[in-house]
N, C-alpha and C positions, 0 to 999 in steps of 0.2 A: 274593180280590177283586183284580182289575186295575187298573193305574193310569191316570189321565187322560191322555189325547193330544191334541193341537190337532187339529182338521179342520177341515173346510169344509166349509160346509152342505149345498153337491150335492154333496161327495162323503158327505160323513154320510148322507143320503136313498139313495145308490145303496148303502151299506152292509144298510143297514136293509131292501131290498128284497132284496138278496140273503139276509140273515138269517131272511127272511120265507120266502125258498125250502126253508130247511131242507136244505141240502147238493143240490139241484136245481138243474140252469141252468138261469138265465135267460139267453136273447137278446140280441145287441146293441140290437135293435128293441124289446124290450120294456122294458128300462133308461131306453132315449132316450125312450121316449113315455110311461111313468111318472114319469121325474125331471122330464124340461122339458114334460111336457104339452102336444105340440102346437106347439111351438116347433123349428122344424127346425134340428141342427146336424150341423158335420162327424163324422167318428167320432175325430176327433185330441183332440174338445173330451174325448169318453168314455176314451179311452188317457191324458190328462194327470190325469184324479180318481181311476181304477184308481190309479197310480202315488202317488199321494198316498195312498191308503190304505195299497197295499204300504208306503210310509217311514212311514206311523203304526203300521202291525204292527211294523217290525222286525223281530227274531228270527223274530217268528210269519210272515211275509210271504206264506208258501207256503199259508198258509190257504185265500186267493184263487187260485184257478186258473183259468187260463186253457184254454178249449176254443177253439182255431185256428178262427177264420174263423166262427163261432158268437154263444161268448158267455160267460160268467163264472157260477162256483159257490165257494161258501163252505164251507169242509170244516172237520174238526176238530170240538173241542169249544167251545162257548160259551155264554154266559148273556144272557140278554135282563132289565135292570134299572129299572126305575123310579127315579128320584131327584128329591130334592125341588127346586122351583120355586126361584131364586135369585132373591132380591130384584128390588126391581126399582127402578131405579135413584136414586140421592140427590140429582142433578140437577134442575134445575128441569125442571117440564113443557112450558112452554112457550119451548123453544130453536128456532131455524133451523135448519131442516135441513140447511144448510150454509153451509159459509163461505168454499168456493173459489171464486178469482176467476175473473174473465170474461175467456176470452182475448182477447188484443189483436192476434193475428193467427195466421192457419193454420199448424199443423203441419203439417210437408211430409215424405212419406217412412214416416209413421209409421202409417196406419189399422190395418194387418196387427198390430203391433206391440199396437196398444191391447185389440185385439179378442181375440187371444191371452192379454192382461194382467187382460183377465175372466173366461176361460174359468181361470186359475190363480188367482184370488181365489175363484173357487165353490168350489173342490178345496182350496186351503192355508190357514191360518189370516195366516200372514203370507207375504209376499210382497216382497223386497228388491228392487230396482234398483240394480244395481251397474256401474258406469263408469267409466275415465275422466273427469278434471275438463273440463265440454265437452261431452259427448257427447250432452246432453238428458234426463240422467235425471228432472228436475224437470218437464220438460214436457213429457214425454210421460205422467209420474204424474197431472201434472194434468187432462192432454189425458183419462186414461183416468176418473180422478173425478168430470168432466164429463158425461161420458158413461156413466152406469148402464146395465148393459141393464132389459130391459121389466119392472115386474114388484119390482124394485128398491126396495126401505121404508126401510132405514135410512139415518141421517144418517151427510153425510159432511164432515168436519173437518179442516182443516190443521194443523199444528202447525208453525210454523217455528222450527227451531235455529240457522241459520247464524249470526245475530247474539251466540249465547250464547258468553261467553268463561268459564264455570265450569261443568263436569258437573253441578255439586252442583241448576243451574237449573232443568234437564231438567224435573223434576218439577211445579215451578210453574209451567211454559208451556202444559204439560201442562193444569195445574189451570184454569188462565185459559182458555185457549180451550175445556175441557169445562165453563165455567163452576160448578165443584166450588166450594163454601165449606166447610171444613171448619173448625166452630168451634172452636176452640182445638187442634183432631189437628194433630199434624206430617203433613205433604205429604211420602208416601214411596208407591214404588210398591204397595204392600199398601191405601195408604188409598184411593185411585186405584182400581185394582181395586174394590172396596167399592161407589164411589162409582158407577161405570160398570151395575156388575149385571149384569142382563141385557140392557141396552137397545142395540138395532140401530144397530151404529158400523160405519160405514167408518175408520179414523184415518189418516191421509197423516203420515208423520213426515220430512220434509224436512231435507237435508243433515244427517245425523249422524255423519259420518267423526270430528268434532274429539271427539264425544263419545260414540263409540260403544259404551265400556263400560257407562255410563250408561243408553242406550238400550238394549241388548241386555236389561239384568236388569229394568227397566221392562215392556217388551215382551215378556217373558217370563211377567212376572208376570201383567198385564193376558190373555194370549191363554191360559194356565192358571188364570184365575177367573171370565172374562167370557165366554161361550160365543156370544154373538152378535154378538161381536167383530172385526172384522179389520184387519190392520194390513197398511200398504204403504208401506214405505221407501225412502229414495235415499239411498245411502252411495258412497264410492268402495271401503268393503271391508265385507262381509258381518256383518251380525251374530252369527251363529255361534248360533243359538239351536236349540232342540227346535223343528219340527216347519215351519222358514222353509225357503222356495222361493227360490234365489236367481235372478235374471233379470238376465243379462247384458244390458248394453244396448250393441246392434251400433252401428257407424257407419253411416252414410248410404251405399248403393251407389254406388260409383263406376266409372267405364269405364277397361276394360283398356288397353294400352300403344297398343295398333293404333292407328291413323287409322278415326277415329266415321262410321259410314255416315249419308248425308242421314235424318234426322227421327229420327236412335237418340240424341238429346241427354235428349230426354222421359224417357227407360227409365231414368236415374238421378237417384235423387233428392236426393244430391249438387247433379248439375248445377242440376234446377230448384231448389233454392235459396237455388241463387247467384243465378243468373238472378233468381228474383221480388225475391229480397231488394231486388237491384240496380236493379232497375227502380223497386220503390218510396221507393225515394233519388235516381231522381231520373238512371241512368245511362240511356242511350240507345244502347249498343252497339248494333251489325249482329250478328244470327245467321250470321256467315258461315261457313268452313270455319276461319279461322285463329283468330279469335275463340273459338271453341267447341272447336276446342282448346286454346286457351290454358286455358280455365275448366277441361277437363278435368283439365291436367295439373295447373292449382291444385286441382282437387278430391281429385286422388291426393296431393297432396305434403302437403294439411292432412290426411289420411287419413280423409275424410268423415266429420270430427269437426264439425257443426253450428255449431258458436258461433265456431270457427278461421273457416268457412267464409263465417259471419254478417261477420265482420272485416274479410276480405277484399274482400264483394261492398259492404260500405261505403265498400270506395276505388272502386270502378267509375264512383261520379258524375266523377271529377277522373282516372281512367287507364284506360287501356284494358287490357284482359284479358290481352294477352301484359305489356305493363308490370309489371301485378302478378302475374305468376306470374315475371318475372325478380328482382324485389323482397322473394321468398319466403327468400331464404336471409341477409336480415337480419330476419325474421319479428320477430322481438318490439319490434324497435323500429315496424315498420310497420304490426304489426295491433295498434291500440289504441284503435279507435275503435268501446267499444260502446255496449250501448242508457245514456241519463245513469238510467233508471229500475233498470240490474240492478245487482246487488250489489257492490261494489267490487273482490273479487275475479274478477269476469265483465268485468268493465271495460276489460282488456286484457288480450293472452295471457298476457305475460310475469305479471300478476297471479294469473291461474288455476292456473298450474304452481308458485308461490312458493306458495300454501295450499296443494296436496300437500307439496310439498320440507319448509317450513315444521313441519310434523307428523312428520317422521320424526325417529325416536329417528339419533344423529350414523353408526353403522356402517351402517344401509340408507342413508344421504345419501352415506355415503361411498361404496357400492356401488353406487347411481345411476346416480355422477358415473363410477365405472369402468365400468362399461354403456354407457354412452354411447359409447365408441370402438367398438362391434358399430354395423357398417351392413350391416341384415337380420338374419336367422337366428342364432343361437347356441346351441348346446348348453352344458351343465350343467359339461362337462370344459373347457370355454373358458372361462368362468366363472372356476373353481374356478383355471388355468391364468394366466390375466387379472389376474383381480383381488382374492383372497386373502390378498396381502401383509397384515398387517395388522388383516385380519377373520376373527376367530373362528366360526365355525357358518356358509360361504357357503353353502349348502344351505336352512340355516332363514331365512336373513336376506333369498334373493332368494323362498323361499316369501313372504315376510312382503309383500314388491314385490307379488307377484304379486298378494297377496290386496287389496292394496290400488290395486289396478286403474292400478299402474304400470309392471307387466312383463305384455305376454301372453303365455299358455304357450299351448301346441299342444300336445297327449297323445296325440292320437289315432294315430301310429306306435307304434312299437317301442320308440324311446325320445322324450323330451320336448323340444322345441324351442322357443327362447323368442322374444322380438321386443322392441324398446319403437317405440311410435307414432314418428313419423317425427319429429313437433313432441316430442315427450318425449325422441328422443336429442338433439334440436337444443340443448334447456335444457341437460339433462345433459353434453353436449359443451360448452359456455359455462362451465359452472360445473369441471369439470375441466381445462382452458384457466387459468381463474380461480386455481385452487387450484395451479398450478403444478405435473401428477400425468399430466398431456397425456405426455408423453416417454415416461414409464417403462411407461405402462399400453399405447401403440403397439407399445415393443419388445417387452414380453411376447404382444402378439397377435402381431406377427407371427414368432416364432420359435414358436409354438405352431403356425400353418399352416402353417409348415414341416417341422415334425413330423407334422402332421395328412395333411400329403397324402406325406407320405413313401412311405407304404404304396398311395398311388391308383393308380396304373400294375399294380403286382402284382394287387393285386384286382379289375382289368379281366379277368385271365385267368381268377379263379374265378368270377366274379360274372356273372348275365346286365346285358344293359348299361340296363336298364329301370332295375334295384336301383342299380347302381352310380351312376347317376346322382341316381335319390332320394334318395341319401344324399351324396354328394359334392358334385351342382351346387347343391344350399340355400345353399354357403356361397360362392359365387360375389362376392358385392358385400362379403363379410369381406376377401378375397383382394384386389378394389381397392382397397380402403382402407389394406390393408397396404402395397401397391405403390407407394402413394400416398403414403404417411410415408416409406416408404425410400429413395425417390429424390429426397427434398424436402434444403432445405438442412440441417435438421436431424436426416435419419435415416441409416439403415445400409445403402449400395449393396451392400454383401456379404449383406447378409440380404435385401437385397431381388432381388440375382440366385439367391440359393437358392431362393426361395419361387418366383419365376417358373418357373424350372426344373422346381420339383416341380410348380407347378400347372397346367401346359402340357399334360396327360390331360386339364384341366376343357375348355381351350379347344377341344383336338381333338373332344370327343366333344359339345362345344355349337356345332360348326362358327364358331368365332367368329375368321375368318381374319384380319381386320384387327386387331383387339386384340392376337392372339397374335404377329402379325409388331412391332404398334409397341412389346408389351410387349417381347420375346425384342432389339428393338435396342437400347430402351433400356439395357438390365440388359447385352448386349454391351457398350455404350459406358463402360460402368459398372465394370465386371469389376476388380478386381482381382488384378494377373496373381501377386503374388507371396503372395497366398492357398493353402494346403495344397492345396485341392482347386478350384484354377482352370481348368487342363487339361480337366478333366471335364466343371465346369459349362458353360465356352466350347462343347464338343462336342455337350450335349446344348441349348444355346442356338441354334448352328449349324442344327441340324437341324430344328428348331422353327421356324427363321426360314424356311427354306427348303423347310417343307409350305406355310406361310402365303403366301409369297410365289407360289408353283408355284399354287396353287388360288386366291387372293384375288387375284393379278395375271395371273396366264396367261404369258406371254412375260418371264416376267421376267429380265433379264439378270441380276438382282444371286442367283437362284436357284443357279444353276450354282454358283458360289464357297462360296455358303452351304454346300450337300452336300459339295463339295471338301474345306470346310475341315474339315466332322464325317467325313467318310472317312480323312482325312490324321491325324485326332488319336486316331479309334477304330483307326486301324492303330497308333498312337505306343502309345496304351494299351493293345493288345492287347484291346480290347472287340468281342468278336464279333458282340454284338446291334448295336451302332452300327454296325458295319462291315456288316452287312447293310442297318441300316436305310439308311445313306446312300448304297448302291447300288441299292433300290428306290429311294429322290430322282432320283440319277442317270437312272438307265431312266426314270421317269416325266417327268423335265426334257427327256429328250432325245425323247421323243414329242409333248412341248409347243412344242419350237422345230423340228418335222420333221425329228431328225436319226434315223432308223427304223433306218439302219444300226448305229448307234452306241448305239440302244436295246438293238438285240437282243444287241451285245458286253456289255453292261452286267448284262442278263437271263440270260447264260452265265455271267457271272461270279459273279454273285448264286446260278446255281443249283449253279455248281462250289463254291461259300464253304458250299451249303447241304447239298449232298448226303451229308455224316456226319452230319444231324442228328438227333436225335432228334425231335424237337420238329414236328409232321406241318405245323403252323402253316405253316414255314419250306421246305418242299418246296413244298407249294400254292401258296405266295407263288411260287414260282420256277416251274413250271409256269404260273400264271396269267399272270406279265410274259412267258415264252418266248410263250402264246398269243396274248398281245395285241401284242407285234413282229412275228409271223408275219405274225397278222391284218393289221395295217396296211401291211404289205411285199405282200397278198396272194397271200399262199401259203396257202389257208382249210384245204384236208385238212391240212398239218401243224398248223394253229394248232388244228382241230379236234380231234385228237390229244391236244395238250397239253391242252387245253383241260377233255374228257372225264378225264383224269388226274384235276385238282384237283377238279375232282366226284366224282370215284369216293373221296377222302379225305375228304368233307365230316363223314361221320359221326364223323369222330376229332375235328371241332367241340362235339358235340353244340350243345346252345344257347345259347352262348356265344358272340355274334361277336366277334375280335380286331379292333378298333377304334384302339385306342394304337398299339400299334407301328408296323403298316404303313397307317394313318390311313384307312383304309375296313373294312366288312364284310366279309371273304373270300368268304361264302359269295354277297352280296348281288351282288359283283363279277362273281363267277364267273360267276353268271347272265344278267346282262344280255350278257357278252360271248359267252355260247352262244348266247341267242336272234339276236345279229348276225352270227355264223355260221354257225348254223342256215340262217338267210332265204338267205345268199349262195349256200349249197351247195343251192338248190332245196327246202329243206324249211320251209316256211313255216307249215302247221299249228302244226308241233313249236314254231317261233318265236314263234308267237304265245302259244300255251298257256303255255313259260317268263314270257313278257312277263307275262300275269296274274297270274302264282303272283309273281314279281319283285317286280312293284308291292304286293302284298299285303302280303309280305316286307318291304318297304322300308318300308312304310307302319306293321310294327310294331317294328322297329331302333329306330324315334327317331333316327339322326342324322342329320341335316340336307344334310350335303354327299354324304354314299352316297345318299341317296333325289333328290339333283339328277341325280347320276350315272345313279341308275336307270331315271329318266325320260327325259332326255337322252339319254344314249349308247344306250340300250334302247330304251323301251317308245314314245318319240317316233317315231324313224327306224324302227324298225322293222312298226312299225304303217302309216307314212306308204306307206313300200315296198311292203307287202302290199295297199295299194289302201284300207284301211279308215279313211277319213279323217275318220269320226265319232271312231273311238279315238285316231285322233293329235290331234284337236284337244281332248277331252276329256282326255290325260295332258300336252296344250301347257298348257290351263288350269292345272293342278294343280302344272304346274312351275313358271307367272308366278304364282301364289298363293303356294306353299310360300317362293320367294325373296323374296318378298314380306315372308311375317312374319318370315325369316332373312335379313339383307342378303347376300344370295351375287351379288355383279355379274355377275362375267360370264355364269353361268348365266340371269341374267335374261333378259341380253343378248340370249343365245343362244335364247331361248326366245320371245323376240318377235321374234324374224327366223323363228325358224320358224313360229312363229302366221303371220307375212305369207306363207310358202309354202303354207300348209295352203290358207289364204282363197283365194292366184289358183288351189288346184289345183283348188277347189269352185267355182270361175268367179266370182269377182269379184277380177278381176286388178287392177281398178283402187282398191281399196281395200290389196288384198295388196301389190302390188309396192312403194309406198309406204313401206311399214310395213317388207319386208326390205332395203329400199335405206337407211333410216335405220339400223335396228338393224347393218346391216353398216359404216355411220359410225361408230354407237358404239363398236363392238368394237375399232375403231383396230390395231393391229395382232392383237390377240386373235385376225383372222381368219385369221391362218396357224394356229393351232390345230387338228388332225384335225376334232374336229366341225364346225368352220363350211366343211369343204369341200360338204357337200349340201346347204347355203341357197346358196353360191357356184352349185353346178351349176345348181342351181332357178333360182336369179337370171337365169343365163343362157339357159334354157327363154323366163322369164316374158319378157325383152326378146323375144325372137324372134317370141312370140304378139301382145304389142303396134306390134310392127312394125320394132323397133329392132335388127334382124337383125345388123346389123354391128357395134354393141356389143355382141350376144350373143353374136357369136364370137367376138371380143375379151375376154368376160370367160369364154369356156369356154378358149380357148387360153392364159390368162393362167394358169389353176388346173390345164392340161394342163403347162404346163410347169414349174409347183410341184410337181407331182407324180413329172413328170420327175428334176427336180434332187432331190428328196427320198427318190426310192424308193419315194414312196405310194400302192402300185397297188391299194388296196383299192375306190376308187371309181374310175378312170382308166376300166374300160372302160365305164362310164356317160357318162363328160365325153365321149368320144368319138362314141360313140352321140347325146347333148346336140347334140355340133356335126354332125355329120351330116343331121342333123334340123332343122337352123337353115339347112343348105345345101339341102335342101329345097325351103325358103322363097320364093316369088316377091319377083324383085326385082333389085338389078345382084349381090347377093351369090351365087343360084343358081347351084349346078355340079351334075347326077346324079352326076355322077364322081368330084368328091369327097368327095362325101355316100357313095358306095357304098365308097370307101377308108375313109373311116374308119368303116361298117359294120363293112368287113373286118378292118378293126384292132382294133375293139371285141370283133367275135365272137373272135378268136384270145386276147384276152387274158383273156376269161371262161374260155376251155375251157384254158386252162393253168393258172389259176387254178382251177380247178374250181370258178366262179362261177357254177351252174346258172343263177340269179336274171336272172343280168345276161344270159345269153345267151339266156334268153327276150324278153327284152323288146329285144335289140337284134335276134331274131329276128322281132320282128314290125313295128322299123323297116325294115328289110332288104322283109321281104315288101309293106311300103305301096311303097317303091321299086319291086321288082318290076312290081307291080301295076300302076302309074302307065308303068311301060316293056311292058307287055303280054307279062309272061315269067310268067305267072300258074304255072306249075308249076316253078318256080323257086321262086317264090314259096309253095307250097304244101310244097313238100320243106324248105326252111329250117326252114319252121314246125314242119312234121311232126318234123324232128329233135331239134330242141332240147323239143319239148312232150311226145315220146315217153319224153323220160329220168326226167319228174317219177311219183313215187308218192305225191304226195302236194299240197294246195294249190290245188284243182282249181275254188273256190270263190273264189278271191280276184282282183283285179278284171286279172289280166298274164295269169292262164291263162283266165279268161271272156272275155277279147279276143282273143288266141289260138284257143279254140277258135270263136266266130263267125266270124272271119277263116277258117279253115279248111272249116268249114262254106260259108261263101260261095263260096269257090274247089273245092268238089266239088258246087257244085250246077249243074247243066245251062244 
């Protein structure tokens, strides 16, 4: 004989139909329109009462099988039993069929939630809601008791606990609201049971945290005697009984970090309400763009915890929405205004968090209040590292949190990740403050991240940087908060320049250029020189400051010093990984302030320090900086050269980009400077096809400052060049977005001075030129930077077409003689060819003769350079000269020369203008 198990009536019916089959499937289709008859549901309603059977089999579970995309059969052995009729109930007959009250205003947020909340009342016998203090668990129980679906007979009864201050009551609240008399029985859950029988109960047992042992063996008992029974609970932790469904109750969706697009306020129901709350008190805010962020960010910061949220849109009538989102971080004394009808403990935050705290046994209060110093994410070993001191079992003691819906865990990786609500570290942080416990539990986190990220740089090299990041960047706002105590008046500037040091991999590989430069000064200014291991830290602070500074400033003067001083100390130390790293600085500082010549001494030196290396990393690195000083000095066949080198090593990457050490993707690099060599030496196809594969690439890296690079330096220009001005504007987009959600300035910068050259080149100059004359304001000196020389050349086109001929040669010969003093002949014979073409021009500026000089000048420095690119297309300003002087077979041999050498590109919009020009000049 088997033992009894709770179920639930549709799942019992879908039992019973399968049993009827005798080891036969039945159909999904046939289940659904036997069980609900005609009543259409999703197939998620028939996957959650499967499941409900499987947890009432247990061991047996496998009985039920599953046929894929079909339908369900009951295998094994089993007995179909009759049993006798269970009384029927000792209750009076004529009771209300309910006693829950009438709402007093809409649930917002919750439909999905309630509708789900019936589909697991047909399947489980009991049914928990479990939350956080706040979060709605009481009204959306009710919201759901309300609302029976169709079809629905039995009564449904509240029971409320919260006011009970002795377990032993349970019993008789019980008996009162079932209206039970039991003459002279003791009120115990067996006579209750008894009492109930058979008769069709919904029970709602509200707030039982305080007495949930109580309730659990009640509810136990009841749901193993009364078969037409169902129970649905609100606890902040689980009853733990046979045969209960527990249902976490989520918070309110709230909008991510971004800036909210016009009418995405609606999609959270968070936002709306705050919004209605607010209004119906009586505020009158503007939906504007500041306003609604303001609410946003109060709706992140209470953690779309309902009743936090209820609090806040209560001050809406007397402040406005940024006001109280600035007023949020003295939360408990400001949100205290709740409904005078809720519970005393609902009354204000700080009351709602004192009934959890309030109920814990002294060692979880105490482990709380040590929780509280994690801002964000925390693992089990930070924990255990943290806050142990003291407490026996920390393992059981934060399970115990957990279950009591004061810590949430995350499972769903590898290993367990924990959180507390944003308002629950708030308390928790107050009450450790309080207790005097603030000090000690800081220094132990933050020597713990200093240990933690000891190992993060190493494990760049084994790890692909997806992983490395899943795992390291969670603890990212642990790591400020530490920074944050160390360099406060009462913490440890030596631990907090260790920890910055170590976690200077997090910032590189989250491109977070401004942080890492203000953290790496701080923690300099900090330093302790007569520290064992000062020396070191200073060097690897140096060099940190001076990635951040070189990419997050551009032109920075205080750069150069930065690398200087990590070169000067990795030579003192004899550190050879620093002494490379900070002569990549070097070469890259010196391509940033146009010193080319002095890039490429720095790119010898770097490949002389490298060439005994083992390490394939450290060659490529040096091959790639020789390619890219060549490149810029324009000399493309050598740079090609190198270039093809560090691609031919890539495979000794496998898939693994190094990212830390030389602060971009190697392989990601290499690319995009092929494809800009490519296009120069006339092979354009080839360029473009890199470009794709590039951006693809970059787009699965993850980091943020390599995929600026990719687009920028790459897949922008070189698109632009090849005439395909749908692709340059579409990777223009993609690079003002990406900066967007990454503050990367200057690439922004850069990115909309070139969006304003794409527009005039598609002929709307008067929108474009606008837009590259501001963005070249902004970039203030940024624009001596390599990349901003071909919005400068454009700039100077764009004036010539609108008429302003003599500032355009003005601002081509200002960038001809940047390039002069600099050595930067990679674009020079385009600017030349620019001014040629502006001399063209009608007007007092026209000369043929100097326009055909600097032809001649343009063409010779393409063909030394082995510029194919450029000598097509200053071959076809050359032939309009011609043309315009009636030397038409002059003008045809030019053409014929330079368009002869290409094999390839024939498609693209220099060689389609080429060969019509050609075409034109052989026809009769």
């Amino acid at each position: 004989m088997g033992a009894p198990v709770p179920l639930g009536g549709r799942a019992f019916e879908i039992l019973a139909e399968l049993a009827r089959a005798q080891g036969e499937l039945v159909t999904k289709n046939d289940l659904t329109e036997r069980v609900w008859q005609g009543v259409f549901v999703e197939e998620s309603a028939l996957r959650v009462h499967v499941a409900a059977i499987r947890k009432a089999f247990g061991s047996g579970r496998d009985m039920l099988v599953t046929t894929v995309g079909r339908g369900y059969r009951l295998v094994g052995e089993w007995q179909i039993r009759q049993t006798d009729a269970l009384p029927r109930s000792a209750a009076p007959a004529l009771l209300p069929s309910t006693n829950i009250p009438n709402a007093s205003f809409d649930l917002i947020g919750r439909a999905s939630a309630t509708t789900h909340l019936w589909e697991l009342l047909s399947a489980y016998r009991v049914v928990s809601l479990v939350g956080p203090g706040g979060i709605g668990k009481t009204a959306l129980a009710l919201d759901a008791a309300r609302r029976p679906p169709a079809g629905f007979a039995a009564d449904r009864l509240l029971v409320e606990l919260a006011a009970l201050s002795d377990p032993r009551l349970v019993c008789s609240a019980l008996a009162s609201v079932l209206g039970i008399k039991l003459e002279g029985e003791e009120i115990s859950p067996e006579s209750i049971a008894r009492a109930i029988g058979a008769r069709k109960l919904l029970l709602v047992l509200d707030n039982c945290e305080h007495v949930v042992d109580t309730v659990a063996q009640v509810a136990e008992t009841i749901v193993s005697r009364c078969p037409e029974t169902t129970i649905m609970a609100t606890s902040r932790e689980a009853l733990r009984i046979d045969g209960e469904y527990v249902y976490r109750v989520a918070p309110l969706g709230v909008p991510p970090q971004s800036r909210l697009e016009a009418g995405a306020a609606s999609a959270y129901a968070a936002m709306e309400l705050f919004t209605t709350r607010a209004r119906a008190l009586g505020s009158s805010f503007v939906a504007d763009e500041e306003n609604l962020d303001a609410v946003a960010a109060i709706c992140r910061r209470l953690d779309g915890i309902p009743l936090a949220i209820e609090f806040a849109a209560a001050r809406a009538a007397v402040l406005s929405p940024p006001k109280i989102a600035a007023l949020l971080d003295d939360r408990f004394r400001f949100l205290t205004t709740g409904r005078r009808t809720a519970l005393p403990r609902q009354q204000t935050l700080r009351a709602t968090l004192d009934w959890s705290y309030d109920l814990l046994p002294e060692t979880e209060a105490r482990l709380l209040r040590q929780l509280g110093i994690f801002a964000g994410e925390f693992m089990l070993e930070a924990v255990i590292a943290v806050a142990s001191k003291g407490i026996d079992d920390v393992t059981g003691q934060l399970a115990n949190l957990v279950a009591k819906s004061l810590v949430l865990a995350d499972i769903r990786g590898d290993r367990p990740y924990y959180r507390l609500l944003d308002t629950t570290r708030a308390y928790a942080m107050e009450k450790l403050h309080a207790g005097g416990e603030f000090a000690d539990a800081a220094r132990r986190q933050a020597e713990y991240y200093c240990g933690f990220f000891a190992n993060a740089e190493a494990d760049s090299e084994v790890k692909p940087q997806s992983e490395w990041l899943a795992f390291y960047g969670r603890h990212i706002d642990n790591v400020r908060s530490c920074l944050d105590w160390a360099f406060s008046p009462g913490g440890d500037a030596q631990i907090g320049a260790a920890l910055t040091a170590a976690a200077v991999p997090l910032w590189v590989q989250l491109s977070l250029l401004s942080e890492c430069r203000e953290r790496t000064e701080l923690a300099l200014a900090s330093l302790d020189e007569s520290a064992a291991n000062a020396l070191r830290l200073r060097m690897q602070l140096s060099a940190a400051r001076g990635w951040a500074l070189m990419y997050g400033v551009g032109r920075a003067r205080e750069a150069e010093p930065a690398w200087a001083a990590a070169l000067q100390l990795a030579e003192l130390l004899d550190d050879r990984d620093y002494l490379l790293r900070a002569l990549w600085g070097l070469c890259i500082n010196q391509f940033n302030n146009g010193e080319f010549r002095k890039a490429l001494e720095f790119a010898h030196r770097f490949a002389d320090a490298a060439a005994d290396c083992s390490n394939s990393v450290e060659r490529m690195t040096a091959d790639r900086l020789l390619a890219t000083s060549l490149h810029y000095l324009g000399d493309q066949k050598l740079a090609h050269d190198h270039i093809q080198r560090t691609l031919s090593r890539l495979p000794d990457l496998a898939a693994r980009p190094q990212v830390i050490r030389f602060r971009f993707d190697l392989r990601a690099s290499a690319h995009y400077f092929q494809a800009r060599i490519l296009w120069l030496l006339g092979l354009p196809d080839q360029a473009l096809s890199v470009v794709e594969r590039n951006v693809a690439e970059g787009r699965a890296s993850g980091h943020a400052l390599t995929f600026c690079s990719i687009l920028g330096q790459g897949a922008c220009p070189v698109a632009f060049l090849a005439g395909d001005l749908g692709a340059a504007e579409r990777y223009c987009t993609m690079l003002i977005e990406h900066t967007e959600r990454h503050p990367i300035r200057l690439w922004n910068i850069w990115a909309r001075a070139f969006r304003g050259v794409v527009m005039a080149r598609n002929g709307d100059i008067g929108t474009g030129l606008p837009l590259l004359q501001k963005a070249l304001e902004l970039a203030g000196e940024a624009r001596l930077l390599p990349r901003f020389l071909l919005p400068l050349g454009e700039l100077a086109a764009c004036l010539g077409e609108t008429g302003e001929v003599s500032l355009g040669l003005t601002t081509a010969d200002q960038a001809l003689a940047r390039c002069e003093a600099r050595d930067e002949g990679w674009y020079a014979a385009e600017l030349w060819r620019i001014r040629g073409e502006l001399l063209m021009r009608p007007g007092q500026c026209r000369s043929l003769a100097a326009a055909e000089e600097a032809f001649d000048k343009a063409l010779e420095m393409a063909r030394d350079q082995g510029a194919l690119s450029w000598e097509l297309r200053t071959a076809i300003s050359m032939a309009r000269l011609r043309i315009g002087q009636n030397r038409a077979v002059e003008a045809s041999g030019v053409l014929a020369s330079a368009y002869g050498k290409f094999t390839e590109g024939f498609e693209t919009s220099d060689m389609k203008r080429a060969r019509a020009m050609m075409a034109e000049l052989s026809s009769p």
